[in-house]
Biopython code that builds the backbone (N, CA, C, O; Angstrom):
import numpy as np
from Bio.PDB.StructureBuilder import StructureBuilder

atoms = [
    (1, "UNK", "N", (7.211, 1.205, -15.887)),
    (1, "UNK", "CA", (6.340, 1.019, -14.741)),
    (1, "UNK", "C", (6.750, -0.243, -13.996)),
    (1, "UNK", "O", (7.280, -1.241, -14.484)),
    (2, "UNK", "N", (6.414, -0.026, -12.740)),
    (2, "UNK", "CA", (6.780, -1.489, -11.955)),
    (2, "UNK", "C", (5.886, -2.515, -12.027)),
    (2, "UNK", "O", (5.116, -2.767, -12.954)),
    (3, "UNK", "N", (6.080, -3.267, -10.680)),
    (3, "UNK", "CA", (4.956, -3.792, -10.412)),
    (3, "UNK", "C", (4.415, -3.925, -9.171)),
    (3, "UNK", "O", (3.414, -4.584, -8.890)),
    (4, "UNK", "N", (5.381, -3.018, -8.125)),
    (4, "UNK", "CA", (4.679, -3.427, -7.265)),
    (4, "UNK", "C", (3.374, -1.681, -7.363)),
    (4, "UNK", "O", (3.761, -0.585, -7.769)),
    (5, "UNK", "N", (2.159, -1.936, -6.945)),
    (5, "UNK", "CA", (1.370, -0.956, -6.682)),
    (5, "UNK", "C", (0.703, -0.853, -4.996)),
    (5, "UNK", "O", (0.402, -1.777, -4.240)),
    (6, "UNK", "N", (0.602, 1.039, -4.725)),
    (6, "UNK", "CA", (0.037, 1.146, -3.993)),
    (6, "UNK", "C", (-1.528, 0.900, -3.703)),
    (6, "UNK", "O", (-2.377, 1.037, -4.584)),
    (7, "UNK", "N", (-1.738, 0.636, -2.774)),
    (7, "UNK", "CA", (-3.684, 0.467, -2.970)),
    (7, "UNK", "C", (-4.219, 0.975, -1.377)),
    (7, "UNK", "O", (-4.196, 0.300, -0.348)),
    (8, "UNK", "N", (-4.744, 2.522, -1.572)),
    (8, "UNK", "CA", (-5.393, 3.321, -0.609)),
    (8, "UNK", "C", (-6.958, 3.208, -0.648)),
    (8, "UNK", "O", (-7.653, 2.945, -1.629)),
    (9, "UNK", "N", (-7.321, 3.444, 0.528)),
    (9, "UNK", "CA", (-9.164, 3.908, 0.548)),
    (9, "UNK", "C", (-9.451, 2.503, 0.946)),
    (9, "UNK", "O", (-10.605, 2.145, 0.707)),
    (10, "UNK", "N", (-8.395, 1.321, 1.689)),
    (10, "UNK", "CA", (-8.978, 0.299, 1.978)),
    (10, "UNK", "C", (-10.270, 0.298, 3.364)),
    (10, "UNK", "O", (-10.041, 1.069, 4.296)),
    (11, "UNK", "N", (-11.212, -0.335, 3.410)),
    (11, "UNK", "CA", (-12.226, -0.592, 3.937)),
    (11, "UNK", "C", (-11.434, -1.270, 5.380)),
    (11, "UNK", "O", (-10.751, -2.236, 5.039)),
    (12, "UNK", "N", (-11.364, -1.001, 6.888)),
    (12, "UNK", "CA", (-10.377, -1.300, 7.793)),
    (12, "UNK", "C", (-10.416, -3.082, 8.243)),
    (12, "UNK", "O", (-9.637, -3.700, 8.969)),
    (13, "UNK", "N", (-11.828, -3.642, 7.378)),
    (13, "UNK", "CA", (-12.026, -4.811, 7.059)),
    (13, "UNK", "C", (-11.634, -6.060, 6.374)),
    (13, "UNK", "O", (-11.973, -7.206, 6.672)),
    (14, "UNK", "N", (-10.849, -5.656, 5.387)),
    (14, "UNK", "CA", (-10.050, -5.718, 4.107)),
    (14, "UNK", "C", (-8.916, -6.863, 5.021)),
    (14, "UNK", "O", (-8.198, -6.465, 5.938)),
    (15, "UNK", "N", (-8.950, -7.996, 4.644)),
    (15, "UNK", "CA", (-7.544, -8.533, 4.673)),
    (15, "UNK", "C", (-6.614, -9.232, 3.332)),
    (15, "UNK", "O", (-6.907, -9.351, 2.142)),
    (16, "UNK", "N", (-5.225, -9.672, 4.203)),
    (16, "UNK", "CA", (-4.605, -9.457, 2.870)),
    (16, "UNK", "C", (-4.983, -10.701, 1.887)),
    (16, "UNK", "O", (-4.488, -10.656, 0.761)),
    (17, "UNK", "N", (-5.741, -11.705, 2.187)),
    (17, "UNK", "CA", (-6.674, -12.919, 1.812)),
    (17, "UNK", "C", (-7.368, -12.170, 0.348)),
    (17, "UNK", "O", (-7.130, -12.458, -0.825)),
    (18, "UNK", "N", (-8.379, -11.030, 0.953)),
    (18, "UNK", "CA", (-9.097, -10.349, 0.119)),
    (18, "UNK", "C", (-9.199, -9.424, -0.838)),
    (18, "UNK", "O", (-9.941, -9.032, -1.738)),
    (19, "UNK", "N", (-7.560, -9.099, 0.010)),
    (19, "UNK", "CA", (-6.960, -7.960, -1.296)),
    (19, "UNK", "C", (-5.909, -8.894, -2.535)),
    (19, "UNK", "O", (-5.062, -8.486, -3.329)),
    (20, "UNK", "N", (-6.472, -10.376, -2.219)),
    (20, "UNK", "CA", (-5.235, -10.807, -3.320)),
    (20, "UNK", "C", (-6.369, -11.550, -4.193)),
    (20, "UNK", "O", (-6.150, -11.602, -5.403)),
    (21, "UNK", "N", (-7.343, -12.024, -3.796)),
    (21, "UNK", "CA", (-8.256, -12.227, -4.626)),
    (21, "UNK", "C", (-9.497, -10.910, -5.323)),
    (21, "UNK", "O", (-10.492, -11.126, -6.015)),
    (22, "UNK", "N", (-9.108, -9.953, -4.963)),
    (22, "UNK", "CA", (-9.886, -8.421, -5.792)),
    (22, "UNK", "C", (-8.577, -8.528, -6.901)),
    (22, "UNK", "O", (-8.806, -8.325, -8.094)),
    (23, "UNK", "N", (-7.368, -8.819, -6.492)),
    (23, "UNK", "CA", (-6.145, -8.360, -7.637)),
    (23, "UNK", "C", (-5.969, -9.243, -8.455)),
    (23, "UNK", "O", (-5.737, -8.879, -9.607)),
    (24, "UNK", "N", (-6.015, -10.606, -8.175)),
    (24, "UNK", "CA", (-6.048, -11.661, -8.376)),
    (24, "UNK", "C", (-7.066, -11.597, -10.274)),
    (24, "UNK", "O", (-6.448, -11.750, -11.327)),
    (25, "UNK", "N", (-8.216, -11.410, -10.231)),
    (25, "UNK", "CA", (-8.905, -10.930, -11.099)),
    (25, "UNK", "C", (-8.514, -10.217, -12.331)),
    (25, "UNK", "O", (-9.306, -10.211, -13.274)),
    (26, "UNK", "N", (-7.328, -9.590, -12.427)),
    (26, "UNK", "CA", (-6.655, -8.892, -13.321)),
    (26, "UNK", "C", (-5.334, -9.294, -13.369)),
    (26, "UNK", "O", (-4.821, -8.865, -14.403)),
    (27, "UNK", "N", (-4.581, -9.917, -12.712)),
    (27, "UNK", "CA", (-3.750, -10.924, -13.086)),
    (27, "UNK", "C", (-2.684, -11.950, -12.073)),
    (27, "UNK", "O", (-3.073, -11.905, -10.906)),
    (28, "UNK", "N", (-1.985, -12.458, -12.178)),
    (28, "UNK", "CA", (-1.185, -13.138, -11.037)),
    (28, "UNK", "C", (-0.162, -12.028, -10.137)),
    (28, "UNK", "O", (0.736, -11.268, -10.499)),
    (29, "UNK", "N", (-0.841, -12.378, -8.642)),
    (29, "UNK", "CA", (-0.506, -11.728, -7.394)),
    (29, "UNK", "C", (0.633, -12.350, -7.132)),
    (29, "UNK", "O", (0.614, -13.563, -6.925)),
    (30, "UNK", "N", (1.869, -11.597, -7.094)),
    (30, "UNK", "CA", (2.742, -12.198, -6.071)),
    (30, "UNK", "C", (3.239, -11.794, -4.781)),
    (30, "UNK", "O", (4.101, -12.241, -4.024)),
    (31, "UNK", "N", (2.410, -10.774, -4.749)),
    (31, "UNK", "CA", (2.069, -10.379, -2.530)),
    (31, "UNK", "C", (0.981, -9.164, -3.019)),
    (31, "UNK", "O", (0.735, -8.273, -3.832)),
    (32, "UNK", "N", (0.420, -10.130, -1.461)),
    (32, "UNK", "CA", (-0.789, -8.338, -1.232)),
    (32, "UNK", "C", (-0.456, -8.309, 0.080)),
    (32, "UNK", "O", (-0.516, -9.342, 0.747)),
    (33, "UNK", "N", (-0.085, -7.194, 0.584)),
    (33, "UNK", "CA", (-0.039, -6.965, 2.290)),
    (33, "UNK", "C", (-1.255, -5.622, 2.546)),
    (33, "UNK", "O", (-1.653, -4.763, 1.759)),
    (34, "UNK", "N", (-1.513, -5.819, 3.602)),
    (34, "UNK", "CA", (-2.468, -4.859, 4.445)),
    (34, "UNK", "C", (-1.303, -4.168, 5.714)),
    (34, "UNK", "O", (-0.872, -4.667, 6.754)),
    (35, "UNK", "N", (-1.061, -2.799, 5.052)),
    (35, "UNK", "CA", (-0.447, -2.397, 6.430)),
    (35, "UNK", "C", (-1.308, -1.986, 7.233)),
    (35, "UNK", "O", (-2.295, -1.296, 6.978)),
    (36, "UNK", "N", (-0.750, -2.647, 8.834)),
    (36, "UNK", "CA", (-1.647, -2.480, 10.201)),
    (36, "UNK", "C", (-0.741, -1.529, 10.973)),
    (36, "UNK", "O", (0.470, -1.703, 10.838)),
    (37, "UNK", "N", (-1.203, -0.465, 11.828)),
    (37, "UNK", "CA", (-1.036, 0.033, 13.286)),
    (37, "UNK", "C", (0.036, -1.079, 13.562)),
    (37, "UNK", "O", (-0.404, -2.227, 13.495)),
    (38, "UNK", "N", (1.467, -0.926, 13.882)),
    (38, "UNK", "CA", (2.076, -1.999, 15.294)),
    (38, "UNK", "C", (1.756, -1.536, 16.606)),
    (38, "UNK", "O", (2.710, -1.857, 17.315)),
    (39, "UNK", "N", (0.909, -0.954, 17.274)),
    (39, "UNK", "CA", (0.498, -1.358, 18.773)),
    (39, "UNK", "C", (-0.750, -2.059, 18.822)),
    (39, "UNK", "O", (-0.872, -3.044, 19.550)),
    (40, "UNK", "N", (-1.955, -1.515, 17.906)),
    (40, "UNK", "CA", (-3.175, -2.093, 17.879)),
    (40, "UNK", "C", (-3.441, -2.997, 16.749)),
    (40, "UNK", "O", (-4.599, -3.413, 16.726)),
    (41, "UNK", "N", (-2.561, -3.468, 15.672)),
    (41, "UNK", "CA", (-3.046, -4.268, 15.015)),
    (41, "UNK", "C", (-4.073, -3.868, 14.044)),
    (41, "UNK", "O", (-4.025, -4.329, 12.903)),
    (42, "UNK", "N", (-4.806, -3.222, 14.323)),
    (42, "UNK", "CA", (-5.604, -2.544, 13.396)),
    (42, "UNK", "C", (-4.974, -2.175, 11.590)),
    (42, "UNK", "O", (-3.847, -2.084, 11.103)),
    (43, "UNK", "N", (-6.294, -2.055, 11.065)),
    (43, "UNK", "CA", (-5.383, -1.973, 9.896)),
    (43, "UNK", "C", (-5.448, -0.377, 9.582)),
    (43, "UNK", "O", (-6.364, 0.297, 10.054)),
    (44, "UNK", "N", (-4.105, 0.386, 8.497)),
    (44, "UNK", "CA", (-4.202, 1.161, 8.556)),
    (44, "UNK", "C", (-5.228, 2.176, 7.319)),
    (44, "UNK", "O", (-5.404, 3.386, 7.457)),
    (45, "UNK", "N", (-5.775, 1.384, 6.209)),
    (45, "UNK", "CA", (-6.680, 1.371, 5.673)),
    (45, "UNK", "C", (-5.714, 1.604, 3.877)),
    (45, "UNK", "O", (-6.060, 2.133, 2.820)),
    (46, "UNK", "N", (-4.645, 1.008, 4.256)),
    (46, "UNK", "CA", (-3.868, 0.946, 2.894)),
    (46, "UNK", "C", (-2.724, -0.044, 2.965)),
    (46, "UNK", "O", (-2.212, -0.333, 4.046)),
    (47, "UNK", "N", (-2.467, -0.377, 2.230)),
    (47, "UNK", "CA", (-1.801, -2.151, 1.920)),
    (47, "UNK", "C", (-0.746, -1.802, -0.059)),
    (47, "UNK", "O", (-0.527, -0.835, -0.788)),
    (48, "UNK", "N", (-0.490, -3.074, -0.058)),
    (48, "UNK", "CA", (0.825, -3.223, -1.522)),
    (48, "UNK", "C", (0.420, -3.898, -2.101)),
    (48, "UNK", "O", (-0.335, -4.688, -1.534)),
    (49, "UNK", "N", (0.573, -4.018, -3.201)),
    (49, "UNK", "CA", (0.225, -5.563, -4.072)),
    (49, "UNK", "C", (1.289, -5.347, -5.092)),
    (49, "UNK", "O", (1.618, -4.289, -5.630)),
    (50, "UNK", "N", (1.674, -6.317, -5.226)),
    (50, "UNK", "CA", (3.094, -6.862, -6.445)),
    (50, "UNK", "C", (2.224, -7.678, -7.047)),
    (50, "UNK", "O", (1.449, -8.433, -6.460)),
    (51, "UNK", "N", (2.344, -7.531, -8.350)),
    (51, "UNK", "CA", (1.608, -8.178, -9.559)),
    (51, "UNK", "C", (2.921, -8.975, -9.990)),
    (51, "UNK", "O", (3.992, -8.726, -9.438)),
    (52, "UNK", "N", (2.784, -10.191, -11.250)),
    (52, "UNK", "CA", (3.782, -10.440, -11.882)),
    (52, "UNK", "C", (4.318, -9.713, -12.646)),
    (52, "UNK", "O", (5.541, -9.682, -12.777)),
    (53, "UNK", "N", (3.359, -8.852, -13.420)),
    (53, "UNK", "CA", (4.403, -7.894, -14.877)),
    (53, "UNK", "C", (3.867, -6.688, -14.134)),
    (53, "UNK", "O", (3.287, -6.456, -13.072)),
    (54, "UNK", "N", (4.490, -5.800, -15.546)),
    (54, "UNK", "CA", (4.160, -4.192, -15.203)),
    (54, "UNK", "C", (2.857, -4.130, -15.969)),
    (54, "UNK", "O", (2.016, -3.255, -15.766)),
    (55, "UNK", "N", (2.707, -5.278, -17.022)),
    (55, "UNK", "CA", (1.688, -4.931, -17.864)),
    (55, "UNK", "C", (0.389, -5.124, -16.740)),
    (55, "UNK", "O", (-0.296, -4.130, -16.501)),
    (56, "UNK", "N", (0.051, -6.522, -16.012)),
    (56, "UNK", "CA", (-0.978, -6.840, -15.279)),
    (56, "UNK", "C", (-0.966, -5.837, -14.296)),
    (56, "UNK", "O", (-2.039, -5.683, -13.713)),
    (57, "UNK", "N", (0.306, -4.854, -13.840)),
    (57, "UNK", "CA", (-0.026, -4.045, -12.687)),
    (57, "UNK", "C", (-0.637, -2.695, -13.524)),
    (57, "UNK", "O", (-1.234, -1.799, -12.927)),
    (58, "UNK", "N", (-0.452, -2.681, -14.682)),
    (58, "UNK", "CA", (-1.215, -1.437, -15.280)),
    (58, "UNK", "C", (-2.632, -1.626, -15.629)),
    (58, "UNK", "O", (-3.453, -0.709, -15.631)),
    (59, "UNK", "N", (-2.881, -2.823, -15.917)),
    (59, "UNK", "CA", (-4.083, -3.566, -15.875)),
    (59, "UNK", "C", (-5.116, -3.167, -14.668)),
    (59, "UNK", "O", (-6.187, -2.574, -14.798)),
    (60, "UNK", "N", (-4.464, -3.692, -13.353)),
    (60, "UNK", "CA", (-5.342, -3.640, -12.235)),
    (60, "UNK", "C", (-5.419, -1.967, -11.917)),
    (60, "UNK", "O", (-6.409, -1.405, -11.447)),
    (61, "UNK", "N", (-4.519, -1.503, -12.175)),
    (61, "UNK", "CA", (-4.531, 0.152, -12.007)),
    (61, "UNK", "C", (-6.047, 0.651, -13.057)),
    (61, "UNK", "O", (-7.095, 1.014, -12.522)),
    (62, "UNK", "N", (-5.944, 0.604, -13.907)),
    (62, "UNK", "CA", (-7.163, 1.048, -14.781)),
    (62, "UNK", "C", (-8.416, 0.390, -14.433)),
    (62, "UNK", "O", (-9.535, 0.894, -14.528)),
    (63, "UNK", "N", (-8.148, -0.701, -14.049)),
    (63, "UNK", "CA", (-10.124, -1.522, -13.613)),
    (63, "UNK", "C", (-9.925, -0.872, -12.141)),
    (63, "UNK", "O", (-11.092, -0.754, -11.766)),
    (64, "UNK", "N", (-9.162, -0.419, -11.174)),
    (64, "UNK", "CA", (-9.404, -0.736, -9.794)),
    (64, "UNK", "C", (-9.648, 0.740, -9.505)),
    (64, "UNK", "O", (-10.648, 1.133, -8.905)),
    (65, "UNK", "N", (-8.534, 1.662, -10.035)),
    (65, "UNK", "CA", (-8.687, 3.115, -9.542)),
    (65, "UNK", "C", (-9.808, 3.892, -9.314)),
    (65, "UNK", "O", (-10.377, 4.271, -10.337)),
    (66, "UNK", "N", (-10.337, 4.273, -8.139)),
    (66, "UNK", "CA", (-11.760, 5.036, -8.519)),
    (66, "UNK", "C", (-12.498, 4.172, -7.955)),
    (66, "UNK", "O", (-13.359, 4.809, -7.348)),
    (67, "UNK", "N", (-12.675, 2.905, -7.787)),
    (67, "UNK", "CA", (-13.937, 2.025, -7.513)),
    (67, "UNK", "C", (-14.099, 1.843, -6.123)),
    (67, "UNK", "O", (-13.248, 1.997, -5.247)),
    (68, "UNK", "N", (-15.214, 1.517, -6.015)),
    (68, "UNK", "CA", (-15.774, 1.320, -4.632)),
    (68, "UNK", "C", (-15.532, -0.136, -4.241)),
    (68, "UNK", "O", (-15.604, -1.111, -4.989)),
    (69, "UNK", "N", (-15.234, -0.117, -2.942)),
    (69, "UNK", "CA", (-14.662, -1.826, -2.212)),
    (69, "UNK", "C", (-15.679, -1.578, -0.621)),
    (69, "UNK", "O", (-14.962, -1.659, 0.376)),
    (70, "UNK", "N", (-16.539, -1.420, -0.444)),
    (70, "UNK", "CA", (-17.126, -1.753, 1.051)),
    (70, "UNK", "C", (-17.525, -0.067, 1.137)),
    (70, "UNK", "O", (-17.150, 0.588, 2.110)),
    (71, "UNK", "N", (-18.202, 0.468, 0.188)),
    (71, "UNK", "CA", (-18.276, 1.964, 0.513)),
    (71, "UNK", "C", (-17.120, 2.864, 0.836)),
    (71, "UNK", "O", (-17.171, 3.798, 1.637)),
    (72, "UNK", "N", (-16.253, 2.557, 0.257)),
    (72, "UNK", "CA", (-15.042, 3.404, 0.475)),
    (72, "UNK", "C", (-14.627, 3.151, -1.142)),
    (72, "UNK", "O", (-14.958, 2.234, -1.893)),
    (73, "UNK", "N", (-13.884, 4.173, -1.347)),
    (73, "UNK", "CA", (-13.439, 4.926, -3.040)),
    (73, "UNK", "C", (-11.588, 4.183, -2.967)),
    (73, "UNK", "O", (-10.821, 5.007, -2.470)),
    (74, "UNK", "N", (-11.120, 3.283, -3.241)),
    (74, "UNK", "CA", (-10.070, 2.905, -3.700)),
    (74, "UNK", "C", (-8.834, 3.801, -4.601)),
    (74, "UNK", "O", (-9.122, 4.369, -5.654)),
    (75, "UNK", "N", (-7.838, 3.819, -4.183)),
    (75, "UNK", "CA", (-6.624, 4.716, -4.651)),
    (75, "UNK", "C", (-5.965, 3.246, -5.014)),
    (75, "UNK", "O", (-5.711, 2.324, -4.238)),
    (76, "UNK", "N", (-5.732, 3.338, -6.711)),
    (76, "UNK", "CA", (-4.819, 2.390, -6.840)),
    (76, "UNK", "C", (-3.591, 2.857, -8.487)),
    (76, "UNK", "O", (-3.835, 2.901, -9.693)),
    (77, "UNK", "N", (-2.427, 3.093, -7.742)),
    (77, "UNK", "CA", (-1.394, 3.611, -8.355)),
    (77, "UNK", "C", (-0.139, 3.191, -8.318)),
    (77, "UNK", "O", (0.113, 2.882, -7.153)),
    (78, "UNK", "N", (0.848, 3.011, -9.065)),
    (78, "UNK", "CA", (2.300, 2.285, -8.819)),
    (78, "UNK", "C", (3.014, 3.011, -7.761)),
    (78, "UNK", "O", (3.221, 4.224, -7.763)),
    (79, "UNK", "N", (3.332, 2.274, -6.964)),
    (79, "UNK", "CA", (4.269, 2.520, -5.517)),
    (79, "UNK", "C", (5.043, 3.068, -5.863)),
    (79, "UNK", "O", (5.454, 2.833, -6.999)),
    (80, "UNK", "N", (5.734, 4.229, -4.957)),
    (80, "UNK", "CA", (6.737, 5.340, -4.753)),
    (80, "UNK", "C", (7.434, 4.199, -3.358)),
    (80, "UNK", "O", (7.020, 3.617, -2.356)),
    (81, "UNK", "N", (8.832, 4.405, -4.190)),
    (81, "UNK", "CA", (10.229, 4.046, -2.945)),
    (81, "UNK", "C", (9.651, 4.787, -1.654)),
    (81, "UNK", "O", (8.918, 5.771, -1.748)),
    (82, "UNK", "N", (10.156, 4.071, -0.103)),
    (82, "UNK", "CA", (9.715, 4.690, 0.422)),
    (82, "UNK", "C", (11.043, 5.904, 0.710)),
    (82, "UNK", "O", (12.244, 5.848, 0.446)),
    (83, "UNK", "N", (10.447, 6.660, 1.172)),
    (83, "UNK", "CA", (11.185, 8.143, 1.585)),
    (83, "UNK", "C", (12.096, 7.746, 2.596)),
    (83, "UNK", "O", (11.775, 6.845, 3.370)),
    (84, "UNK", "N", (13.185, 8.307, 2.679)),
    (84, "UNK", "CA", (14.298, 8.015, 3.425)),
    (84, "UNK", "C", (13.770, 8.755, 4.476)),
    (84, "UNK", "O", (12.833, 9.459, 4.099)),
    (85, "UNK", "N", (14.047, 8.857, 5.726)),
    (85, "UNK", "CA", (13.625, 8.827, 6.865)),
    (85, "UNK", "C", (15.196, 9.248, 7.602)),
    (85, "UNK", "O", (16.117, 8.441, 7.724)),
    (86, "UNK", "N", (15.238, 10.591, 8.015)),
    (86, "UNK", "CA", (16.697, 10.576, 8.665)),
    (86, "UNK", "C", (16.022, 10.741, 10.130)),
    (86, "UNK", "O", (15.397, 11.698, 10.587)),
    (87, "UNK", "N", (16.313, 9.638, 10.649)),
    (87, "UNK", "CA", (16.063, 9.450, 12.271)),
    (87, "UNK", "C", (16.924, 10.594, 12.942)),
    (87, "UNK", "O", (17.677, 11.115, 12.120)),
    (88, "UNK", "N", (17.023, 11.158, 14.296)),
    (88, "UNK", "CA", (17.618, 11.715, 15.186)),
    (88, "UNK", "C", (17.550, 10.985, 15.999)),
    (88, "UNK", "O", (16.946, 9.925, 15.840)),
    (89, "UNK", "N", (18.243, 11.361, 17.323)),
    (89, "UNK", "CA", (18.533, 11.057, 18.544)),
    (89, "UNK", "C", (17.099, 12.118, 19.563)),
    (89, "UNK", "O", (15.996, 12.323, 19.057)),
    (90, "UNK", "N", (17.380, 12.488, 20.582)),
    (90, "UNK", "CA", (16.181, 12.803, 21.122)),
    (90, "UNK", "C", (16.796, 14.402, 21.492)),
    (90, "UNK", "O", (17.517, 15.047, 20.730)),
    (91, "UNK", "N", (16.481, 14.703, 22.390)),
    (91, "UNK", "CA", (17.347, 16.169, 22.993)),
    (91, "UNK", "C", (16.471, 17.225, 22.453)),
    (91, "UNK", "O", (15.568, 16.777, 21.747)),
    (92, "UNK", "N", (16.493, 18.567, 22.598)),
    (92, "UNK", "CA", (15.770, 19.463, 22.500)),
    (92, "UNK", "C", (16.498, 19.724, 21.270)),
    (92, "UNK", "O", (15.728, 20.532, 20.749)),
    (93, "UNK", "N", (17.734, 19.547, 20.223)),
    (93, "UNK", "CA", (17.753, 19.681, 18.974)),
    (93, "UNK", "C", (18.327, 19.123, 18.393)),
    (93, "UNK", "O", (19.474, 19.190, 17.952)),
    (94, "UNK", "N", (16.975, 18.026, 18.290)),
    (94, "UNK", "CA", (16.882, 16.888, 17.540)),
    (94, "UNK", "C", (17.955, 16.145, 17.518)),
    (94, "UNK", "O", (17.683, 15.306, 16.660)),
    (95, "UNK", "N", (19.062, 15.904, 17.938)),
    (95, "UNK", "CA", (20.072, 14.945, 17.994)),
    (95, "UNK", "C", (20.965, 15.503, 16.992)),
    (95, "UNK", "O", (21.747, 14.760, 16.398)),
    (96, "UNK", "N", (20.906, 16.965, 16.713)),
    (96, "UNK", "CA", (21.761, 17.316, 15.631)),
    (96, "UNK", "C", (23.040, 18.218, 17.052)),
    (96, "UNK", "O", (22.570, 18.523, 18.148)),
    (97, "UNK", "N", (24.341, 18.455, 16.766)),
    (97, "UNK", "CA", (25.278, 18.772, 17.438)),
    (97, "UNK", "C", (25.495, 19.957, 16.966)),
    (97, "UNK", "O", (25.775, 20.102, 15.776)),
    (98, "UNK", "N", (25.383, 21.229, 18.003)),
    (98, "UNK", "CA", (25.548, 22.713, 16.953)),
    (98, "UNK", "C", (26.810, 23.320, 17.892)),
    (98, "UNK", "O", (26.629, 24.491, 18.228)),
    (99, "UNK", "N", (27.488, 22.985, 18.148)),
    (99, "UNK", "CA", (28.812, 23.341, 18.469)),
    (99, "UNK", "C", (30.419, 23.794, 17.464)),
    (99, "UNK", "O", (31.461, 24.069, 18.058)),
]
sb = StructureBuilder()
sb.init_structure("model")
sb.init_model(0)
sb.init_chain("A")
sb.init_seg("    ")
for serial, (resi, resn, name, xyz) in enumerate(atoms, 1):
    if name == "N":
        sb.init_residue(resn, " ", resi, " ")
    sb.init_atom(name, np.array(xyz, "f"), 0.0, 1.0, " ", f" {name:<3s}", serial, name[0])
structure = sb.get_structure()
């Protein structure tokens, strides 16, 4: 297991101040981010947290999963790589060349 974990069902209130002291509680944080919207800033109601071990991130996984944070139900599970992403170009197909 890793350490860094995902953490869904955030409250759009939630900053990353607050999500490091909820994690903080189960063991030493070494990042909590809140991902936001880039045009509005807004948050998108799910964020990261990197624990120091795998043990403290399995830790916060078992007290956190399931629980309520501001009336909203918390998703908290070890992060998946993100998905490769094959960009295109624009054009009516997709930037792929069928010649």
């Amino acid at each position: 297991m890793g350490n860094k974990l995902y953490v869904g069902g955030l409250p759009y209130s939630v900053t990353e101040g607050r999500l490091q002291e909820i994690f903080s509680l189960h063991g030493t944080v070494e990042s909590a981010n809140v991902i936001s919207d880039k045009f509005t800033g807004q948050s998108r109601g799910f964020g990261f947290v990197e624990m120091s071990s795998s043990k403290e991130a399995q830790k916060a996984i078992e007290s956190l999963n399931g629980t309520q944070l501001d009336g909203r139900t918390l998703t908290v599970n070890e992060a998946k790589p993100m998905a490769r992403r094959d960009g295109g170009g624009g054009g009516r197909d997709g930037g792929r060349n069928r010649w």
